[in-house]
py3Dmol code that shows the C-alpha trace and the ligand (Angstrom):
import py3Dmol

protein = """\
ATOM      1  CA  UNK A   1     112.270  74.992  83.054  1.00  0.00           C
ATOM      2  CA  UNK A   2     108.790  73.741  82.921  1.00  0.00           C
ATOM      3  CA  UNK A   3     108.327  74.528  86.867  1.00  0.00           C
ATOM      4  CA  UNK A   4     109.969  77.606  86.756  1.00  0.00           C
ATOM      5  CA  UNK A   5     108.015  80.504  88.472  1.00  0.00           C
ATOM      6  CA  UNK A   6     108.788  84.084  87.785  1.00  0.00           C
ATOM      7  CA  UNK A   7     110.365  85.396  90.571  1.00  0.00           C
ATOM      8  CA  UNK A   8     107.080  87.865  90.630  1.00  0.00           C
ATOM      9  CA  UNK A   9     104.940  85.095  91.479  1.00  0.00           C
ATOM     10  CA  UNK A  10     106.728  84.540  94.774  1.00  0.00           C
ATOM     11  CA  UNK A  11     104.949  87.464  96.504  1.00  0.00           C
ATOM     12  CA  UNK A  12     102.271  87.150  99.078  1.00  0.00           C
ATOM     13  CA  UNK A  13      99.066  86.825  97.446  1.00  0.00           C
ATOM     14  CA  UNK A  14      96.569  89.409  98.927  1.00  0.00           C
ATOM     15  CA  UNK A  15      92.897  90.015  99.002  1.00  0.00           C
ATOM     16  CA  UNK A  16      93.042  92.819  96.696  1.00  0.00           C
ATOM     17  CA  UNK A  17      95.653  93.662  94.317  1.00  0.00           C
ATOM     18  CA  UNK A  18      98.697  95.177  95.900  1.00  0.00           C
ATOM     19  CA  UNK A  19      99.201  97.914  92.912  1.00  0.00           C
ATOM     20  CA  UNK A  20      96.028  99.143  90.491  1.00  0.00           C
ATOM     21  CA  UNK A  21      96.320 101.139  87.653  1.00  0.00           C
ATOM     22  CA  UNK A  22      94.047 103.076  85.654  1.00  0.00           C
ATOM     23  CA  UNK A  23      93.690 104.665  82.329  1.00  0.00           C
ATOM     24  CA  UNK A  24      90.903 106.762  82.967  1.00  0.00           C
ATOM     25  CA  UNK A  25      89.631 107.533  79.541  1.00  0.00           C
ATOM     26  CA  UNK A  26      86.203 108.633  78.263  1.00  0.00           C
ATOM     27  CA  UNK A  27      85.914 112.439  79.330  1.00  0.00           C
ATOM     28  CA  UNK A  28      85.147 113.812  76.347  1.00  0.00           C
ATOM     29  CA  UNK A  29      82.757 110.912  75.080  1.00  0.00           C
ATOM     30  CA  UNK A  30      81.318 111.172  78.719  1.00  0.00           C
ATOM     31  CA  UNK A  31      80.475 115.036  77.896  1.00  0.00           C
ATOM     32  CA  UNK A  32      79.530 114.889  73.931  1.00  0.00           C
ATOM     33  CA  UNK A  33      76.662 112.396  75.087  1.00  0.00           C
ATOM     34  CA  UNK A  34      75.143 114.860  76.988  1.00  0.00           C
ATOM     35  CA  UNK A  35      76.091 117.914  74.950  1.00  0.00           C
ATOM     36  CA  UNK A  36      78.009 119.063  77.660  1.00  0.00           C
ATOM     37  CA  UNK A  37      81.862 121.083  76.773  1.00  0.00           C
ATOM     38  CA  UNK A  38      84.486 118.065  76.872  1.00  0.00           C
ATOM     39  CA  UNK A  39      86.000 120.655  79.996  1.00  0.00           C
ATOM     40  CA  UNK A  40      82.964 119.703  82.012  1.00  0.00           C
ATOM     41  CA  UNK A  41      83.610 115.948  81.262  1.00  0.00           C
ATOM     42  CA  UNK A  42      87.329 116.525  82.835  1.00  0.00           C
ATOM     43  CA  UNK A  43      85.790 118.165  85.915  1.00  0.00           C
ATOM     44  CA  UNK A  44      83.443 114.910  86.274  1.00  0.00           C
ATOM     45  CA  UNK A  45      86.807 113.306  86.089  1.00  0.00           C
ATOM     46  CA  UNK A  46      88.425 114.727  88.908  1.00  0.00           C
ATOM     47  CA  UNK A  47      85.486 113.750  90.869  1.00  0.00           C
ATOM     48  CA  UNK A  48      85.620 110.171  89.892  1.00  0.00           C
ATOM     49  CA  UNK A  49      89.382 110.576  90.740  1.00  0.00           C
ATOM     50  CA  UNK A  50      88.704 111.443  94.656  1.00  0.00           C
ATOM     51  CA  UNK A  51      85.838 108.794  94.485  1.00  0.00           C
ATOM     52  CA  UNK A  52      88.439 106.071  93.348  1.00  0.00           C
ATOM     53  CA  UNK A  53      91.385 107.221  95.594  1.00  0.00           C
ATOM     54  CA  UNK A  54      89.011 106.784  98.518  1.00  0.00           C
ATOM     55  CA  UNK A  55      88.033 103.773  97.786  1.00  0.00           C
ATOM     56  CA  UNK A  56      90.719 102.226  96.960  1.00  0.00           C
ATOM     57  CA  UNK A  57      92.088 103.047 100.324  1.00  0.00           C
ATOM     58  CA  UNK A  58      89.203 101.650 102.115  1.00  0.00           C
ATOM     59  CA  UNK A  59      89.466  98.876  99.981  1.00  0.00           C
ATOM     60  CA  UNK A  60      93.231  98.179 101.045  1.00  0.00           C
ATOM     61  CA  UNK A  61      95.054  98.981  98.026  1.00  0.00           C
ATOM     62  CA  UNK A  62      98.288  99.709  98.691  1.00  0.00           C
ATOM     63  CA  UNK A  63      99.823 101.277  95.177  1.00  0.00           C
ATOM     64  CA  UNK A  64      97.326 103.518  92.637  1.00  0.00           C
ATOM     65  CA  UNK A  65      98.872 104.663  89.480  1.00  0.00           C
ATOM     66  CA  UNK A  66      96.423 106.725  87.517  1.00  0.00           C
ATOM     67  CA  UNK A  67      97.057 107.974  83.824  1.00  0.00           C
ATOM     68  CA  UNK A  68      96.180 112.165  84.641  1.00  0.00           C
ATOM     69  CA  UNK A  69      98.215 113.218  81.521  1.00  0.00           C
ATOM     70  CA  UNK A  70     100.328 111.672  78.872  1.00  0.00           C
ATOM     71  CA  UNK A  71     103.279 112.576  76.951  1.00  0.00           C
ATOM     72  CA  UNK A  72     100.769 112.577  73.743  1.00  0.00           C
ATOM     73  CA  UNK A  73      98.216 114.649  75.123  1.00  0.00           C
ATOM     74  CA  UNK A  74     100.316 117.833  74.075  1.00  0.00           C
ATOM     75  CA  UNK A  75      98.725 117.104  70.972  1.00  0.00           C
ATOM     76  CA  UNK A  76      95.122 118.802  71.733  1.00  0.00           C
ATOM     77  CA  UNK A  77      93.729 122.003  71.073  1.00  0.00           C
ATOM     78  CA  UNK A  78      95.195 124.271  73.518  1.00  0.00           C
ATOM     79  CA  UNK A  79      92.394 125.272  75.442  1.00  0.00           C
ATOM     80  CA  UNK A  80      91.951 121.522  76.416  1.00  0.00           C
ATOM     81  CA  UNK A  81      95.299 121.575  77.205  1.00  0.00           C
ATOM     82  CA  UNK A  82      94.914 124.703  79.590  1.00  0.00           C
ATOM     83  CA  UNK A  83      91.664 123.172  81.426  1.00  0.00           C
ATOM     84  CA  UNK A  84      93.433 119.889  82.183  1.00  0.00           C
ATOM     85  CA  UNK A  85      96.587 121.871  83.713  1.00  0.00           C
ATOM     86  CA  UNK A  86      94.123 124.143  85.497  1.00  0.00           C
ATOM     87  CA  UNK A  87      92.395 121.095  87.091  1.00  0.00           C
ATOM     88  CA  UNK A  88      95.853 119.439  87.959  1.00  0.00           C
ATOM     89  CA  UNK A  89      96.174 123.003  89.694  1.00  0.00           C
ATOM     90  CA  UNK A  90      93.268 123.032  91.581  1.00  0.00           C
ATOM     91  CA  UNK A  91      93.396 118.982  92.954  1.00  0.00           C
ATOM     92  CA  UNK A  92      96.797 119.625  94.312  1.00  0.00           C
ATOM     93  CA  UNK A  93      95.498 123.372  95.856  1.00  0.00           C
ATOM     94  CA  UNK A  94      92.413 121.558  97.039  1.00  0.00           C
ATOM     95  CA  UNK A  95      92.932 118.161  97.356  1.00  0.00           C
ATOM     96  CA  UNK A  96      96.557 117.834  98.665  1.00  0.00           C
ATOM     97  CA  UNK A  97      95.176 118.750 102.414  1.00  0.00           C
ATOM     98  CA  UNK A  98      92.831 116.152 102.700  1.00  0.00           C
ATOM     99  CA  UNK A  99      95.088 113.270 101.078  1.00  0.00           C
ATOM    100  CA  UNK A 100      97.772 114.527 103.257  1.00  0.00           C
ATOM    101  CA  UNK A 101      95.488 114.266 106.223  1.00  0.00           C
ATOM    102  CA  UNK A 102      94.451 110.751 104.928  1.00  0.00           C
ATOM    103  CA  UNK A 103      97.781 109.350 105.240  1.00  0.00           C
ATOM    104  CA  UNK A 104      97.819 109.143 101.248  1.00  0.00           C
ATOM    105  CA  UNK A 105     101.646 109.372  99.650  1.00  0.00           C
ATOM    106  CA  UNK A 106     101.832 111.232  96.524  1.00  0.00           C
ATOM    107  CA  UNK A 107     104.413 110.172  93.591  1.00  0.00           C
ATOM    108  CA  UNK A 108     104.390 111.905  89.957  1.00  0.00           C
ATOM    109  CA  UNK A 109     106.313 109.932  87.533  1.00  0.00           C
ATOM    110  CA  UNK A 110     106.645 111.520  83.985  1.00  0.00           C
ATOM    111  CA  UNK A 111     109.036 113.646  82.153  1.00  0.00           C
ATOM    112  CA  UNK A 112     109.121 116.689  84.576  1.00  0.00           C
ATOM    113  CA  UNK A 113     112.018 119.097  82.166  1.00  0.00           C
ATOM    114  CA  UNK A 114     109.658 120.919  80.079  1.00  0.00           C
ATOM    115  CA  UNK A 115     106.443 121.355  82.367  1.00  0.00           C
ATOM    116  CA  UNK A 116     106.232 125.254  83.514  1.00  0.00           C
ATOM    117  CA  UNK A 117     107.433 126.137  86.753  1.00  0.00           C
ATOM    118  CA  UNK A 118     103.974 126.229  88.141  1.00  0.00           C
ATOM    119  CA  UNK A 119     103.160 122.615  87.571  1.00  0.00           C
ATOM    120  CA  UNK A 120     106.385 121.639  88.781  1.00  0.00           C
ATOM    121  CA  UNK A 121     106.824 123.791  92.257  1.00  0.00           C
ATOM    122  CA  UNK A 122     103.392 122.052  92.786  1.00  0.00           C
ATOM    123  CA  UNK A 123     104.100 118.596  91.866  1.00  0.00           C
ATOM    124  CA  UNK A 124     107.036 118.572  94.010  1.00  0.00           C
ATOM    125  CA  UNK A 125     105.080 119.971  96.937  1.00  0.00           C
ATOM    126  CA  UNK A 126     102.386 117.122  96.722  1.00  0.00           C
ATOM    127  CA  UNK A 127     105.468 114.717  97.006  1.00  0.00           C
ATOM    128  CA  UNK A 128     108.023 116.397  99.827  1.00  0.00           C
ATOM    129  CA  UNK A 129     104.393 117.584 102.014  1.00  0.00           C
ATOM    130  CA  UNK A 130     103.363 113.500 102.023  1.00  0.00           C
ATOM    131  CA  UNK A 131     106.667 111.684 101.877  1.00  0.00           C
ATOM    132  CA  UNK A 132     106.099 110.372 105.068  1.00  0.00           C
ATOM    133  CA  UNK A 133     102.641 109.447 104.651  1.00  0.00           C
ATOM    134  CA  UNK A 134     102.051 105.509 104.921  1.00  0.00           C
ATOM    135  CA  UNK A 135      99.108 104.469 103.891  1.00  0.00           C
ATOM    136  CA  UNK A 136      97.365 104.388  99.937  1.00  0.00           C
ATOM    137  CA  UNK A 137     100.865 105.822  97.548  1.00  0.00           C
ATOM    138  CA  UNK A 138      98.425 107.692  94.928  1.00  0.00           C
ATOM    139  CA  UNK A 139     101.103 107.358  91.511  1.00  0.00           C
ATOM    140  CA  UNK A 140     100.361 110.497  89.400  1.00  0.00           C
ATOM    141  CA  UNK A 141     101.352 109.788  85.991  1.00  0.00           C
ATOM    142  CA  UNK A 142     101.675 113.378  84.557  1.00  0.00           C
ATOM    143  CA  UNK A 143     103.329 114.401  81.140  1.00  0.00           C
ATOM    144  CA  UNK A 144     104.096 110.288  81.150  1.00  0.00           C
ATOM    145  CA  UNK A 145     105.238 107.638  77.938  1.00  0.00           C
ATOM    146  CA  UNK A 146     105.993 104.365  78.866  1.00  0.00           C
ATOM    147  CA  UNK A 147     108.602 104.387  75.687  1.00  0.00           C
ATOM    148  CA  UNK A 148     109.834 107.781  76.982  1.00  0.00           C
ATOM    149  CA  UNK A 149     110.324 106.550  80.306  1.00  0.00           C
ATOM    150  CA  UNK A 150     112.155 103.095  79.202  1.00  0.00           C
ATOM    151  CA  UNK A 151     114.652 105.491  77.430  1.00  0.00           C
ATOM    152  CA  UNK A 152     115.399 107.822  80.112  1.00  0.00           C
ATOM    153  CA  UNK A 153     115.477 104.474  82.246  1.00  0.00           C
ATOM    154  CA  UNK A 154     118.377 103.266  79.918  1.00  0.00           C
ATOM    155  CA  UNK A 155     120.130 106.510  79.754  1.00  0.00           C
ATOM    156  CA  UNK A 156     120.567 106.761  83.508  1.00  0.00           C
ATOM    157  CA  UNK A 157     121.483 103.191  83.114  1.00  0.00           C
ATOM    158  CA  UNK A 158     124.171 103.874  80.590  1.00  0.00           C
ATOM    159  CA  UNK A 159     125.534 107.203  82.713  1.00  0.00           C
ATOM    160  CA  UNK A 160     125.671 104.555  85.818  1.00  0.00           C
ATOM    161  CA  UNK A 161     127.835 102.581  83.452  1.00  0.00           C
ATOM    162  CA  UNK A 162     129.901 105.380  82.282  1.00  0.00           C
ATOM    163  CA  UNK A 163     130.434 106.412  86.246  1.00  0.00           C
ATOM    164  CA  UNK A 164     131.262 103.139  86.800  1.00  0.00           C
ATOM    165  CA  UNK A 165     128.515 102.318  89.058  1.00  0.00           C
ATOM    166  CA  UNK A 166     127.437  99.068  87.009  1.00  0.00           C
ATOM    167  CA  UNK A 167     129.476  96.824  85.552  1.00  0.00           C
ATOM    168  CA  UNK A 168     128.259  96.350  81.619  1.00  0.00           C
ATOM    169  CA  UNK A 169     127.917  92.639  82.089  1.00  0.00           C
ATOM    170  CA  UNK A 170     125.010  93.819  85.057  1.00  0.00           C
ATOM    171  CA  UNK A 171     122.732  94.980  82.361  1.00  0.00           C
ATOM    172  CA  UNK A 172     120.200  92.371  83.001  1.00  0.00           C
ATOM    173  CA  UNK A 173     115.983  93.027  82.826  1.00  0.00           C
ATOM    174  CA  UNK A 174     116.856  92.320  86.667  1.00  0.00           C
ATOM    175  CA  UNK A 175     118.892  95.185  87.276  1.00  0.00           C
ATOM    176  CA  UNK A 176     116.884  97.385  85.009  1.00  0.00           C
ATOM    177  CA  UNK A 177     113.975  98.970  86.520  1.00  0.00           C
ATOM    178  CA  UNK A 178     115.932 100.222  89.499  1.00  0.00           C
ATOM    179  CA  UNK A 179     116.423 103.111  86.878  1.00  0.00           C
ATOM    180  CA  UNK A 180     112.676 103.672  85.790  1.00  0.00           C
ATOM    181  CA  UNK A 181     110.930 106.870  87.198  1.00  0.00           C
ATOM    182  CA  UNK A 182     109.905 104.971  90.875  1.00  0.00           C
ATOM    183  CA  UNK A 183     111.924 102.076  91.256  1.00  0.00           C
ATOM    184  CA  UNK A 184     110.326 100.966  94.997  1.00  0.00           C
ATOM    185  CA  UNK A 185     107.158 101.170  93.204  1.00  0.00           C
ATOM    186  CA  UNK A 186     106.015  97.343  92.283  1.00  0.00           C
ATOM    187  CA  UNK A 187     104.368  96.434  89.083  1.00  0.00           C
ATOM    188  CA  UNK A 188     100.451  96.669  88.819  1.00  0.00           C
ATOM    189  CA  UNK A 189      98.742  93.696  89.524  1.00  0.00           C
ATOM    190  CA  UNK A 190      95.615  95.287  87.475  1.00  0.00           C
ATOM    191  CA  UNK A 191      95.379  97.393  85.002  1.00  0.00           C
ATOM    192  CA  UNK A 192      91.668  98.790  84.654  1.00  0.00           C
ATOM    193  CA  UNK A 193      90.579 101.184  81.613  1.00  0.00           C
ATOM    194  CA  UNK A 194      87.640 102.374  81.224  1.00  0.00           C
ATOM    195  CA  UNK A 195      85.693 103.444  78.073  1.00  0.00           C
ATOM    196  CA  UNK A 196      85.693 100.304  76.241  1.00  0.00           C
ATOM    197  CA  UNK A 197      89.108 100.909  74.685  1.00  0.00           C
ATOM    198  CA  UNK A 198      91.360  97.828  74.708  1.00  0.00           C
ATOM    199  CA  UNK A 199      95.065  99.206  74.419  1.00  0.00           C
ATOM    200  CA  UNK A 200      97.614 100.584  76.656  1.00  0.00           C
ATOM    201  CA  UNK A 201      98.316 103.676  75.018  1.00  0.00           C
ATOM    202  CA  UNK A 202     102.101 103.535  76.031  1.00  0.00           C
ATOM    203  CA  UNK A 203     100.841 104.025  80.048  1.00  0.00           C
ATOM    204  CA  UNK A 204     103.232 101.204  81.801  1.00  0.00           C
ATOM    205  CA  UNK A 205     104.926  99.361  79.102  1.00  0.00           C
ATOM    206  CA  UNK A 206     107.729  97.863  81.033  1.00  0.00           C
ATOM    207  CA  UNK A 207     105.939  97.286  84.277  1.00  0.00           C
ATOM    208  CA  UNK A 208     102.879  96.054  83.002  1.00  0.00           C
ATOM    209  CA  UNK A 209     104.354  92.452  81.604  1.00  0.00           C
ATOM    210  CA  UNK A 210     102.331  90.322  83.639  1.00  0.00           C
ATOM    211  CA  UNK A 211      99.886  92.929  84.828  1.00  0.00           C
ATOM    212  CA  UNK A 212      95.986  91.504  84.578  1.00  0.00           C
ATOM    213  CA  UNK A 213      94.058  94.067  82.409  1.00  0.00           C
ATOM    214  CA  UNK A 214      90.542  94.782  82.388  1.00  0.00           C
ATOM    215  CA  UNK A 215      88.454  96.921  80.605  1.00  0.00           C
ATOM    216  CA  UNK A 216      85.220  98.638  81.423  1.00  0.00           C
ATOM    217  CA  UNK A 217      83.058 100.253  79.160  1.00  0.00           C
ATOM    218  CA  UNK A 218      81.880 102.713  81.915  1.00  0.00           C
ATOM    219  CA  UNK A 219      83.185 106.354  80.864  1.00  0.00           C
ATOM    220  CA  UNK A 220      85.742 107.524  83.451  1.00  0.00           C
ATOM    221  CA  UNK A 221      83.655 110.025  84.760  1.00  0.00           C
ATOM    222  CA  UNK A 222      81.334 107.089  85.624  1.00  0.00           C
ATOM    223  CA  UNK A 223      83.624 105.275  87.678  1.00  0.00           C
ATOM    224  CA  UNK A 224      82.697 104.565  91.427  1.00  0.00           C
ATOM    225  CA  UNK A 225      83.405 102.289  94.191  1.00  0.00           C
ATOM    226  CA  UNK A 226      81.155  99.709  93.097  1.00  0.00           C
ATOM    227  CA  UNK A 227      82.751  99.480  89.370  1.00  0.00           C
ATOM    228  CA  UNK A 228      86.281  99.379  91.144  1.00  0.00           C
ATOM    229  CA  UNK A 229      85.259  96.420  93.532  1.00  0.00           C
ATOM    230  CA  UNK A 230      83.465  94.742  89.836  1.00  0.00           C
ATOM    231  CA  UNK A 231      87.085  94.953  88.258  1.00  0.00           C
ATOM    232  CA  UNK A 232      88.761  93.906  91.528  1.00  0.00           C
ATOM    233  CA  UNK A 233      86.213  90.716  91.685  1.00  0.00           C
ATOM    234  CA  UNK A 234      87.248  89.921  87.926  1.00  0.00           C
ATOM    235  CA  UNK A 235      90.640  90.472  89.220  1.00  0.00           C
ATOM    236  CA  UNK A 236      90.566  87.585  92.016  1.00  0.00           C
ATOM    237  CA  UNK A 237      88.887  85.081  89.443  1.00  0.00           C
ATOM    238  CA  UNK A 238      92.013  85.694  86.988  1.00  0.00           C
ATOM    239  CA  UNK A 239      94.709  82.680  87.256  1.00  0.00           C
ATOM    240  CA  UNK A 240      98.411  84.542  87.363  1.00  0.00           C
ATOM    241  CA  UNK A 241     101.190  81.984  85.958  1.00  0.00           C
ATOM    242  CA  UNK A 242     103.710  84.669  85.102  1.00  0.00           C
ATOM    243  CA  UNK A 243     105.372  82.930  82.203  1.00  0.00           C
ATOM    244  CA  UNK A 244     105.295  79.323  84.713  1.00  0.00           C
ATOM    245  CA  UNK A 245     102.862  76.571  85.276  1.00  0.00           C
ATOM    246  CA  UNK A 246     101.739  77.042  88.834  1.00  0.00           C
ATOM    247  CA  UNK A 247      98.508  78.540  88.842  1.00  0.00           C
ATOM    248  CA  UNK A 248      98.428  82.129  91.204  1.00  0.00           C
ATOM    249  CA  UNK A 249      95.211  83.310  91.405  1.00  0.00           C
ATOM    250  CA  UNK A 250      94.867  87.116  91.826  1.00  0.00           C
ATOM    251  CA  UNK A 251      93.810  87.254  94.996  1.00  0.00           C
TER     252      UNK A 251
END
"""
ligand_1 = """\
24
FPP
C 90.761 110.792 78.970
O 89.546 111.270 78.510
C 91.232 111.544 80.111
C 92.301 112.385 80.104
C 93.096 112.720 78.915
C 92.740 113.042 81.292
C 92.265 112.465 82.583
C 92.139 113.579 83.487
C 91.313 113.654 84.537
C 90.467 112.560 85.033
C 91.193 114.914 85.246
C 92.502 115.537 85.564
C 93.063 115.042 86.818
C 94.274 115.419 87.208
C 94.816 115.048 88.552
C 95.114 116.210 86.284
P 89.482 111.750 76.999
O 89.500 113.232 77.007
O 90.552 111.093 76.203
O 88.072 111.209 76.597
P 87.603 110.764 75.138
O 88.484 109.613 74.741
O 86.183 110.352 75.367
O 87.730 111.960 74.261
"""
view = py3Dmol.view(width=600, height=400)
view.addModel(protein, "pdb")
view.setStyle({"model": 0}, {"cartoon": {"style": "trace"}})
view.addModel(ligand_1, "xyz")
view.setStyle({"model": 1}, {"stick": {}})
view.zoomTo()
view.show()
């Protein structure tokens, strides 16, 4: 088995990762150093956002998953809560034009039942208005849990089993994330988060098992072209094995 390579490894290897993901942390940290409302470290956000969708285009990125909102976040005051929806509202009002008109495909993955109709009608536009779209897929990972996800991946598993769709003996980790929340999608080849936090915060779980992660101390509101290209560098000097011997570099 010593030769073995995942079957992962056999992809082309590119210049720059195929799929990047990001946790883009530090908002609030961002604003408290410069006794600004954490709100106003969000907005900074969004603007590092259209920053690092641009250039990750440019940069020939195929797949960019960012972390806009997590299952957890529920948990803050409300009034956070209501500024982050309200700037989800106005990138998809404002934004969804020009990454339309850039060729950009939007995906939201996340548990979509118990968002309000609002953020859902406008979700769903973003994704049916650039479904044809071919260039950068822009992966919006809103009201997301990677453990959440994994379980609503193994109940529409089990209801395909219950159908009679898949055999039982076909539940395999091959034939298992064709029922995560974007199957097509591949797994990240990088996983960058900023803020000098080293964790994954349950953003990924199951696709990130040979993901390369890196993480930045630059505050998310920070984050440009040239600290993408810095990660992507580290990236390419990284030696991907995926479980086997044969060395893969990243890039
Ligand atoms: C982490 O900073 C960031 C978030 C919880 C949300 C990220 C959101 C944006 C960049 C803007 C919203 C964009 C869309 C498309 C909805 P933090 O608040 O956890 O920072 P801290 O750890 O310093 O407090």
């Amino acid at each position: 088995m010593a030769d073995t390579v995942h079957p992962a490894a056999a992809q082309p290897s590119f210049q720059v990762p195929q799929h990047v993901a990001i946790i883009m942390d530090g908002n609030g940290r961002w604003a408290q150093a410069r006794g600004l409302p954490r709100g106003e470290g969000h907005r900074r956000g969004v603007e590092a956002l259209r920053r690092t969708v641009r250039a990750a285009g440019e940069l020939g990125v195929r797949f960019l998953t960012i972390f806009s909102f997590s299952a957890e976040n529920w948990s803050r005051p409300a009034p956070e809560i209501n500024d982050l929806m309200g700037l989800l509202r106005l990138f998809v009002r404002n934004d969804l034009a020009e990454l339309h008109a850039n060729n950009v495909r939007v995906r939201i993955i996340g548990e979509r039942g118990d968002l309000k109709p609002d953020i859902l009608r406008l979700l769903d536009e973003a994704e049916k208005r650039t479904k044809a779209n071919t260039g950068l897929t822009l992966v919006v990972a809103f009201n997301y849990g990677a453990r959440q996800e994994i379980v609503r991946a193994a109940l529409r598993m089990a209801k395909a089993i219950a159908d009679g769709e898949v055999q039982f003996d076909a539940v395999k980790v091959e034939n298992f994330a064709r029922f995560l929340d974007a199957p097509d999608i591949p797994d990240p080849d990088l996983i960058i988060r900023t803020s000098g936090e080293q964790r994954l915060s349950n953003f990924l779980l199951w696709q990130s098992a040979y993901s390369e992660l890196i993480f930045v101390p630059t505050y998310w509101p920070d984050f440009d072209r040239a600290a993408l290209e810095a990660a992507i560098n580290e990236y390419r000097r990284r030696e991907r094995r995926f479980g086997g011997v044969v060395a893969k570099t990243g890039s």
